[in-house]
C-alpha positions as CSV (number, residue, x, y, z in Angstrom):
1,X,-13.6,17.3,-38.2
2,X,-10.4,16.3,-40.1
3,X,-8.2,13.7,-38.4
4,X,-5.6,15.1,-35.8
5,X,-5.8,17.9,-33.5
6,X,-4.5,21.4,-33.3
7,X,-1.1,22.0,-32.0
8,X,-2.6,24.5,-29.9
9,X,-4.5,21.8,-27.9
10,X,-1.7,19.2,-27.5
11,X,0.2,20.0,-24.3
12,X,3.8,21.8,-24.1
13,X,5.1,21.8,-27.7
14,X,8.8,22.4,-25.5
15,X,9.7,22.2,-21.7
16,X,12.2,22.7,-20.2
17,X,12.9,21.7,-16.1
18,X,14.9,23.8,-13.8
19,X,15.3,23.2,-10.1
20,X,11.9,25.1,-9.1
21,X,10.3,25.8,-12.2
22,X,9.1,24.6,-15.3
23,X,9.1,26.7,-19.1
24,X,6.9,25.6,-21.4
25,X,5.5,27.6,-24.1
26,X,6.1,30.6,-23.4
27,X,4.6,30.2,-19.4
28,X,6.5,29.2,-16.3
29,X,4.8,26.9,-14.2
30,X,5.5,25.9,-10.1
31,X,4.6,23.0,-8.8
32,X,3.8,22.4,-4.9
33,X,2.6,19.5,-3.2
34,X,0.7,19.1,0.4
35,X,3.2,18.6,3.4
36,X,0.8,18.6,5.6
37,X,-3.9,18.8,5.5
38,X,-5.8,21.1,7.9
39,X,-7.1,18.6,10.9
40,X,-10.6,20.1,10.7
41,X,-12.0,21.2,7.2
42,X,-14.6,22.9,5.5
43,X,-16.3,21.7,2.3
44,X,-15.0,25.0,0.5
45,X,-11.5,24.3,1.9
46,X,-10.1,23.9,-1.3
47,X,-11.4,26.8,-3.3
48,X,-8.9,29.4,-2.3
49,X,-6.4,27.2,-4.1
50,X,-8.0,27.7,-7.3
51,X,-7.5,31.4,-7.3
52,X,-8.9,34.6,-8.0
53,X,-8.1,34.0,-11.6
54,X,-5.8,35.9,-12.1
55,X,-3.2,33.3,-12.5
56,X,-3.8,30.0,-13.9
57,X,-3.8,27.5,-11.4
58,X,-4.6,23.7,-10.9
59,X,-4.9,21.5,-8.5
60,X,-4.9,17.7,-8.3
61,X,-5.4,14.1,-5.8
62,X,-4.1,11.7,-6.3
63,X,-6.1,8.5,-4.5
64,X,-4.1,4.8,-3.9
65,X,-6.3,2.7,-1.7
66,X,-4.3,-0.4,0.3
67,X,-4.4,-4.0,-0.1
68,X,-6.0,-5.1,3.1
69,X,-3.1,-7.0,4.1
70,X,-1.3,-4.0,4.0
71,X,-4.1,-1.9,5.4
72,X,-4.3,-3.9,8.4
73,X,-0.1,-3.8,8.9
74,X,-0.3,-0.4,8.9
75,X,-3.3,0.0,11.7
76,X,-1.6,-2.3,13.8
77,X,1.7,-0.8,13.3
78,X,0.4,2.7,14.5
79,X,-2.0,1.1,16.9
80,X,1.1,-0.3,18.4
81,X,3.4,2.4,18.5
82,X,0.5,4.8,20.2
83,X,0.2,2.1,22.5
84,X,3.7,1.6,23.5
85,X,4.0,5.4,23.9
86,X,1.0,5.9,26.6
87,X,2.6,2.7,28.0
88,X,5.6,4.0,28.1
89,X,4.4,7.4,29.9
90,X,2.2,5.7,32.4
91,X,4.9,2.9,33.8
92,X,7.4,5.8,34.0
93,X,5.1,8.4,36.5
94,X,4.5,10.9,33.4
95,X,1.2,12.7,32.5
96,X,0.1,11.4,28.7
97,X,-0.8,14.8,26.2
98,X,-3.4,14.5,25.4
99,X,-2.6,14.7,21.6
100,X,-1.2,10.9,22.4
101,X,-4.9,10.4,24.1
102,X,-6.2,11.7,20.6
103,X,-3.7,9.7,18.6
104,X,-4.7,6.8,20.7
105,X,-8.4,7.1,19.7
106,X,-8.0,7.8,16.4
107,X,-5.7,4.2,16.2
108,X,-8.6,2.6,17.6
109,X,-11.4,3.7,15.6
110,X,-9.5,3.1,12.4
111,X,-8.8,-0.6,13.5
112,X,-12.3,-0.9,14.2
113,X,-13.5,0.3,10.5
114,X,-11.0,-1.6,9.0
115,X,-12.0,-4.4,10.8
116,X,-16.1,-3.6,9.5
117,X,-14.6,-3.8,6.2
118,X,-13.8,0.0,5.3
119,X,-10.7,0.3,3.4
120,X,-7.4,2.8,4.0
121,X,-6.3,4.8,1.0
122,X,-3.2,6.8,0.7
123,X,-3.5,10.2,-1.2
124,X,-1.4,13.2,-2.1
125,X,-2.3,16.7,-3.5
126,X,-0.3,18.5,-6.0
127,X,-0.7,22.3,-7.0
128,X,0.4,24.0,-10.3
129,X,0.4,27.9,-10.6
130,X,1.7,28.7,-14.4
131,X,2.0,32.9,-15.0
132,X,4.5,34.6,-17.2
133,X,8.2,34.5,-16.4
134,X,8.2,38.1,-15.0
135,X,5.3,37.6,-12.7
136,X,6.2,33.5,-11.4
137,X,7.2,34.5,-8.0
138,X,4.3,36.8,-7.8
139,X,2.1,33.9,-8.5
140,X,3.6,31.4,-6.5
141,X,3.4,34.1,-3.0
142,X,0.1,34.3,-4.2
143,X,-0.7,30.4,-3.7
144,X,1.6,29.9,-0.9
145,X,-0.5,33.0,1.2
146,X,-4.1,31.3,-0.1
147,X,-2.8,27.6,1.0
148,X,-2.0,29.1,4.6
149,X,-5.3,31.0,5.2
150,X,-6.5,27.8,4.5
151,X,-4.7,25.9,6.9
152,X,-2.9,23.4,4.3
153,X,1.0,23.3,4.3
154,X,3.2,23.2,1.0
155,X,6.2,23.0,-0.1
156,X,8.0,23.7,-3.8
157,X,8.9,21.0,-5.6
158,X,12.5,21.8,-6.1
159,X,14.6,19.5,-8.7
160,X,11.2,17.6,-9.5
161,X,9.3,20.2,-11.3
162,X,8.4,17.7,-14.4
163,X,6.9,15.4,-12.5
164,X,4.9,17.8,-10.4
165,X,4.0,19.5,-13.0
166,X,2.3,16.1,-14.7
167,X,0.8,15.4,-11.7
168,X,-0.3,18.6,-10.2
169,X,-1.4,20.3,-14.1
170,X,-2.0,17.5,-16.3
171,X,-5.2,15.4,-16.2
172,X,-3.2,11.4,-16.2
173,X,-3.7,8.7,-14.4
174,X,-0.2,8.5,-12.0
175,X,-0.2,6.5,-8.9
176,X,1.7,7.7,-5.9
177,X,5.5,7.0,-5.2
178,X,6.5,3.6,-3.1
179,X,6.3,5.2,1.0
180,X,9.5,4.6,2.7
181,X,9.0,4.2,6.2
């Protein structure tokens, strides 16, 4: 093969980023990311993202795992703060949810595989539906329905289409943003 590669394979020749979309090449691409992961999941959970095909469509995670010392701060911080809570409920006569029960359980078990020497990594998922600019919002409905029926909650990435766009379309290596707590 001669040296180089077709301009048809490198990437967006032009882009261009408005607030909830972004052009390239003659396409319009949305980017989403996950608000929010169904509790309980299937192995074929994620496949209704992909589509039907009749838009293009990718999907991406991103993985980060935790220093331990950081891993451990952040089990004992919710460990801590679950505690405090059903604490809080007990000494003042009030029946605990049980969701705080659940919470409470989950803080424990986590401390305990931490503490066998599992690790905790923070991830993020990223979806990219590009269609043509008359048919964009058609597209976009179209993921939005197929990410509710399967129980995972997005949201648009308005003013940072670029960036989801790399992360949620593009195969790169991109770590995750600092967490502000």
């Amino acid at each position: 093969m001669p040296p180089g590669i077709s301009l048809d394979l490198a990437g967006p020749v032009h882009a261009e980023a408005r607030p909830g979309s972004y052009l390239h090449d003659g396409a319009v691409s949305a980017s989403y990311w996950v608000h929010s992961w169904p509790r309980q999941a299937y192995s074929t959970a994620l496949g209704p993202l992909l589509g039907d095909g009749s838009h293009r469509r990718s999907f991406g995670i991103i993985f980060e795992p935790l220093h331990p010392r950081a891993a451990e701060k952040a089990v004992m911080r919710e460990r801590t703060a679950r505690h405090v809570a059903v604490r809080m409920r007990q000494r003042t006569g009030q029946i605990v949810p049980e969701h705080e029960r659940a919470a409470m359980e989950r803080a424990l078990q986590q401390d305990a595989e931490r503490a066998a020497g599992h690790g905790l990594v923070r991830f993020a998922g990223y979806a990219t539906v590009t269609a043509q600019p008359e048919t964009i919002e058609d597209a976009c409905a179209a993921l939005e329905a197929d990410a509710a029926a399967a129980r995972i909650e997005m949201r648009r990435m308005w003013f940072a289409q670029d960036a989801g766009f790399a992360l949620g379309a593009l195969p790169l290596g991109m770590g995750l943003p600092k967490r502000r707590w």
